[in-house]
C-alpha positions as CSV (number, residue, x, y, z in Angstrom):
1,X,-42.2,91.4,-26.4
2,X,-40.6,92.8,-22.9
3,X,-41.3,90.5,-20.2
4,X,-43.5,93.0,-17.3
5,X,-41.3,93.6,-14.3
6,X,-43.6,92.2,-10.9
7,X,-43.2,94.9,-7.6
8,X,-45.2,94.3,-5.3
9,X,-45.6,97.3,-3.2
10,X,-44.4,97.2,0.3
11,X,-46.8,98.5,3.0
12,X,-46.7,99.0,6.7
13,X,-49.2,98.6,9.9
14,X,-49.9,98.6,13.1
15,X,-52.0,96.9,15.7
16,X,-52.5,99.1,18.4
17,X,-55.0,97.8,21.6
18,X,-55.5,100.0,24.7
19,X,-57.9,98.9,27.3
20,X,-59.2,96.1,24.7
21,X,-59.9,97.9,22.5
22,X,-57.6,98.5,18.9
23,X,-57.0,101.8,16.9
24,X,-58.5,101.7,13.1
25,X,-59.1,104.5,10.8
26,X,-62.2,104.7,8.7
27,X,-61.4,106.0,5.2
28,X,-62.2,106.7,2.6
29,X,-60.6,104.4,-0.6
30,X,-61.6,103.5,-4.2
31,X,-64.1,100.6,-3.3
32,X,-65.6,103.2,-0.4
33,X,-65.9,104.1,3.3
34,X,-63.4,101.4,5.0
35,X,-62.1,100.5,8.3
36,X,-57.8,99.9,8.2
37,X,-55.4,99.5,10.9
38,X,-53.3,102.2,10.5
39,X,-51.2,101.6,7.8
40,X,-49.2,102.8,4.6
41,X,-46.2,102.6,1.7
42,X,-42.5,102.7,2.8
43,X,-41.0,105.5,1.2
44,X,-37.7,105.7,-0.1
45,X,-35.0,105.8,2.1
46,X,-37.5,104.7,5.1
47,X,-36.6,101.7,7.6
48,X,-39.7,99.6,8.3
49,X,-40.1,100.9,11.5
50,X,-39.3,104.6,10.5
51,X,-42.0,103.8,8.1
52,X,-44.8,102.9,10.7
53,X,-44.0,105.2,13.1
54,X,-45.0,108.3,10.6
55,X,-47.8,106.1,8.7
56,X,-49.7,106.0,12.4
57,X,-48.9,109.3,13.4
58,X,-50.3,110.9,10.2
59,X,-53.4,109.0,10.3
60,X,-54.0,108.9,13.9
61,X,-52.2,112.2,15.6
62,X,-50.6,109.7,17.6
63,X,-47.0,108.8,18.3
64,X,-46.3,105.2,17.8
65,X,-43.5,102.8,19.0
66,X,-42.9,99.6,17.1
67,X,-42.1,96.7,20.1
68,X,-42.8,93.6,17.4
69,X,-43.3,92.4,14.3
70,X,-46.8,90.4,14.0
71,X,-46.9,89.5,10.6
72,X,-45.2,89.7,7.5
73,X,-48.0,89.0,4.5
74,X,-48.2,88.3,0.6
75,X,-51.8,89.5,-0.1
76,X,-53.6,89.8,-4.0
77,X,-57.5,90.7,-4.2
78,X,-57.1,88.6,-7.9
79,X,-54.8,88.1,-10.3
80,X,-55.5,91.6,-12.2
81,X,-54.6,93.9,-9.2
82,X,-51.3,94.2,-7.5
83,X,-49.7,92.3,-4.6
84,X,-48.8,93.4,-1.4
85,X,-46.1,93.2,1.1
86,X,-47.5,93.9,4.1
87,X,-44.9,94.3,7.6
88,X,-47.5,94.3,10.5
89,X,-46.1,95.8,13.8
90,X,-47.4,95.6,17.1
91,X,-46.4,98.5,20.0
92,X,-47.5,101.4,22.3
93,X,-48.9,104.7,21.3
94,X,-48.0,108.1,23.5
95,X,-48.6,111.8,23.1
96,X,-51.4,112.4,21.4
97,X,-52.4,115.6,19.3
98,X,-55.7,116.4,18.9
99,X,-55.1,119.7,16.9
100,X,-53.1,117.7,14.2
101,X,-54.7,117.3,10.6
102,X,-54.7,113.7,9.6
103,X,-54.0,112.3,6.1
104,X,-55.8,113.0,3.2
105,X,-59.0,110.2,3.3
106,X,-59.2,109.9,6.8
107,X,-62.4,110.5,8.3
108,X,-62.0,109.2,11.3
109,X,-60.3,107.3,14.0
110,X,-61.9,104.4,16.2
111,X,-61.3,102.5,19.5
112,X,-63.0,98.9,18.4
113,X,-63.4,96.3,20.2
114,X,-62.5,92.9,18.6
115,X,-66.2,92.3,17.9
116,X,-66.8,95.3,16.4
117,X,-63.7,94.8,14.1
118,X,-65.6,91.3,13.0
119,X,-68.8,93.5,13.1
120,X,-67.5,95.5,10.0
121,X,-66.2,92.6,8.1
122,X,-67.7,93.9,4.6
123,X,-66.2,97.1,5.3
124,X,-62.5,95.8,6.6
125,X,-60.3,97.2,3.7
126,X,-58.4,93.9,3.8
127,X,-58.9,90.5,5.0
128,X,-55.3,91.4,6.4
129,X,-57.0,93.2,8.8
130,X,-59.0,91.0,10.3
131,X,-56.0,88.4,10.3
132,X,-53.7,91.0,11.8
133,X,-55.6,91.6,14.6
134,X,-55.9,88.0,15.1
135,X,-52.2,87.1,14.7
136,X,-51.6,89.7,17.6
137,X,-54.4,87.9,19.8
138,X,-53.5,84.5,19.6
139,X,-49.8,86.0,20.4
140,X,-47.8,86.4,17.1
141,X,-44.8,88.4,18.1
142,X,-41.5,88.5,16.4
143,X,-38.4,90.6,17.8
144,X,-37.7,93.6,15.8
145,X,-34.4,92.7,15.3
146,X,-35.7,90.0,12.4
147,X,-35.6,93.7,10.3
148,X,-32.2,94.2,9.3
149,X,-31.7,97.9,7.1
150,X,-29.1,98.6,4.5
151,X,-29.6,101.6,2.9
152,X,-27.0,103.5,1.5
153,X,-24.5,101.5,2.9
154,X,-21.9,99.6,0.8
């Protein structure tokens, strides 16, 4: 018997706060209507950052400048679904566009305070979400630089 090959897939997100206040997306996913920092897969030949720039401006319409890493996380729901890598960034958002269509599954998108984020605990798609957002407020902040890409280089 062939031993099954483990890949984890490798997301990206981003904690975004204005005014107190953080960007989430409401969407909807196979368990439901859910509340997400923006977020998504690296695709192939992506860097990280490459990766959550366009994940936040597809879902949110806005443009979206990594300044830190805040977390990088191994998550599982249970042992029959799949793991998770998840690279969780931290930066400014500028020019927004209104008149651009956002991802499939997006309903909407949300300024939250951090109790309302805790408010919508059953209906957080993660718990990475919650623990994102409170990595960032009790200060987590790595330098970007900790992301080092090689691809298609020899």
């Amino acid at each position: 018997m062939e031993a099954m090959v483990w890949k984890p897939h490798v997301t990206v997100a981003a904690v975004i706060e204005r005014d107190g206040r953080f960007l989430l997306v409401e969407e909807h996913t196979p368990d439901g209507i859910a509340f997400n920092q923006p977020a998504g897969h690296l695709e192939p030949g992506e860097t990280l950052t490459d990766a959550v720039r366009r994940e936040v401006l597809e879902e949110t319409a806005w443009q979206f400048e990594p300044q830190a890493v805040i977390a990088v996380q191994l998550w599982r729901r249970n042992p029959e679904s799949p793991s998770f890598v998840r690279f969780c960034f931290c930066g400014e958002i500028h020019s927004h566009n209104p008149e651009q269509a956002l991802d499939d599954g997006i309903i909407g998108v949300h300024w939250l305070t951090h109790a309302d984020v805790i408010q919508h605990g059953d209906q957080l798609r993660s718990p990475l979400v919650r623990r994102s957002l409170e990595a960032y407020l009790n200060g987590s902040r790595y330098p970007l630089s900790i992301l080092q890409s090689f691809i298609d280089s020899a």
